[in-house]
N, C-alpha and C positions, 0 to 999 in steps of 0.2 A: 845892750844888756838891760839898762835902765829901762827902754823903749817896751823889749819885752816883757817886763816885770809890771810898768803898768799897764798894757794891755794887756795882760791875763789876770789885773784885781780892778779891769774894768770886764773883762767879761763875768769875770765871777759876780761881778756888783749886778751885771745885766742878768744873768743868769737869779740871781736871789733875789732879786724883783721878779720876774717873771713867774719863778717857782710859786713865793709869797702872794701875787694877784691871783694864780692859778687855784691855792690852798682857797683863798677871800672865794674867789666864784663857787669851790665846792662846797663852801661852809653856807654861804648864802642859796645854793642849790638845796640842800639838808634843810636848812631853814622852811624855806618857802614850801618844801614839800613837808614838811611840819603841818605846817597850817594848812595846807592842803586837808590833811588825815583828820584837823582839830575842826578843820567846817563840818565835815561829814559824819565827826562823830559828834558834834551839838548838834546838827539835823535828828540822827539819828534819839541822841537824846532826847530831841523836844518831843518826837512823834513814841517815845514808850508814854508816856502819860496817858495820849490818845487811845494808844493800844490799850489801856489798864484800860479806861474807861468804855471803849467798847463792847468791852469783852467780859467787862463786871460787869455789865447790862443785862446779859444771856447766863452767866455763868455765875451765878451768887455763892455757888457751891465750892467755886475756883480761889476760892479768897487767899489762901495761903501760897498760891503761884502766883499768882497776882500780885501780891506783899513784898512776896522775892525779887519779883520782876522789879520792882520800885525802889526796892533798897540795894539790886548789882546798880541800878542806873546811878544813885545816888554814891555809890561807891566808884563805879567809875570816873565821876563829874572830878572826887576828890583826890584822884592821883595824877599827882605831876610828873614822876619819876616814868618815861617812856616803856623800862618792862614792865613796871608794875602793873601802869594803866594798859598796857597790853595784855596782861592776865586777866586782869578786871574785863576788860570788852570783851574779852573771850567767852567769860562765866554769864556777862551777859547778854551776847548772843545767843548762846544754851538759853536763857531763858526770856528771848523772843521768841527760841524755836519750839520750846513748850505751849506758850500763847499760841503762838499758832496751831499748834496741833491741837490744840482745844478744841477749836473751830471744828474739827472732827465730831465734836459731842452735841454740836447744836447746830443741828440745818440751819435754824434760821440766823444763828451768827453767821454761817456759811453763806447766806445769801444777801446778807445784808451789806447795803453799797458803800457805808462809811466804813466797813470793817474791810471789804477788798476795798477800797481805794488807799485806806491808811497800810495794807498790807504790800501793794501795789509798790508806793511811797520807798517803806521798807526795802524792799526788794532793789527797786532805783538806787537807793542808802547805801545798800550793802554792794554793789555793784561797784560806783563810785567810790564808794570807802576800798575796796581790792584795787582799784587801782591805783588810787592816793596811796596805800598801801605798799603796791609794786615798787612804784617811783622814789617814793619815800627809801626804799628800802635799797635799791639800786645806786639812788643820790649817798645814801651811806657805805655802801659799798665802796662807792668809786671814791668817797671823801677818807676815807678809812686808810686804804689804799697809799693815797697819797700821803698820807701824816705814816707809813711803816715802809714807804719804797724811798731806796736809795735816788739818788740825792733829797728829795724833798723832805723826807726823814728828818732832815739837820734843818732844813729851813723852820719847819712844824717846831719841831722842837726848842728851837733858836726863842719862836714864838707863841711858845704853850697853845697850838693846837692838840688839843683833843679828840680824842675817837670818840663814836657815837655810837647811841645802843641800835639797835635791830627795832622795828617793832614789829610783834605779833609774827618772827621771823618762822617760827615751827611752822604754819602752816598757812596757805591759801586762800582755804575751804574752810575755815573756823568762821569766818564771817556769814557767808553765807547762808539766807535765811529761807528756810524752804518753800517755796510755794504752792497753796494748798488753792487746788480747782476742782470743782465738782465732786467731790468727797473724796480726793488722792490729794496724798501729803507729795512733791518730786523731789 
């Protein structure tokens, strides 16, 4: 009886190890796919600058989009809180995608090689950024998961794991920045 008793509060011990390493790898999964989404979006941040200034070049008339465009990035830069700065990149995706449709108004911004290459760039950004994105959002997923399914539930709990927000979970295609060729927006 004795015998019994501790070998099932040694499996239980084995088992709450296991469980708890298991929680550590999802938490450190979430983590890293964190910083995944936070490269791509200082990428993306450093190249709106560029974009401003390309496109104030051609577009002096544009100055109020342009303004916009510099003060979501800067609003973006300053949210921590993951939905938040997920709304934020959203608002300023919208107003990459205006920047670029600009390019609509000026052949010669349209032709101009610093403006597709830094558009180029973008396009690369946002591509990378959907799938930091995915992963990101999947690693929460499965970590979520684990911190509200029985047995691990009690382990999470035991050891204040926390759930994790979504980000940018509404949608896909929010990022996505359109690409403008020979005078069509895609």
């Amino acid at each position: 009886m004795t015998i019994t008793i501790v070998a099932v509060l040694i499996l239980i011990a084995v088992a709450g190890v296991a469980i708890y390493n298991r929680l550590i790898r999802s938490r450190n999964r979430v983590s890293t796919a964190w910083s995944d989404i936070d490269v791509q979006l200082q990428r993306r941040h450093d190249l709106v600058p560029r974009l401003v200034t390309a496109v104030d070049q051609y577009a002096k008339y544009e100055s109020a989009t342009l303004e916009a465009v510099t003060e979501l990035r800067s609003e973006a830069m300053r949210q921590a809180d993951v939905r938040a700065r997920g709304r934020a990149e959203q608002e300023l995706s919208a107003g990459i995608e205006r920047i670029i449709a600009l390019a609509e108004n000026y052949p010669d911004l349209k032709a101009n090689e610093n403006f597709l290459n830094l558009q180029n760039e973008l396009v690369e950004t946002e591509n990378y950024l959907q799938f930091a994105r995915r992963y990101y959002n999947g690693s929460v997923r499965d970590y979520n998961t684990l911190t509200e399914s029985v047995p691990s539930n009690m382990v999470a709990n035991l050891f204040n794991f926390t759930q994790r927000e979504f980000f940018q979970k509404s949608s896909d295609d929010v990022a996505n920045v359109p690409i403008a060729q020979f005078g069509t927006v895609e």
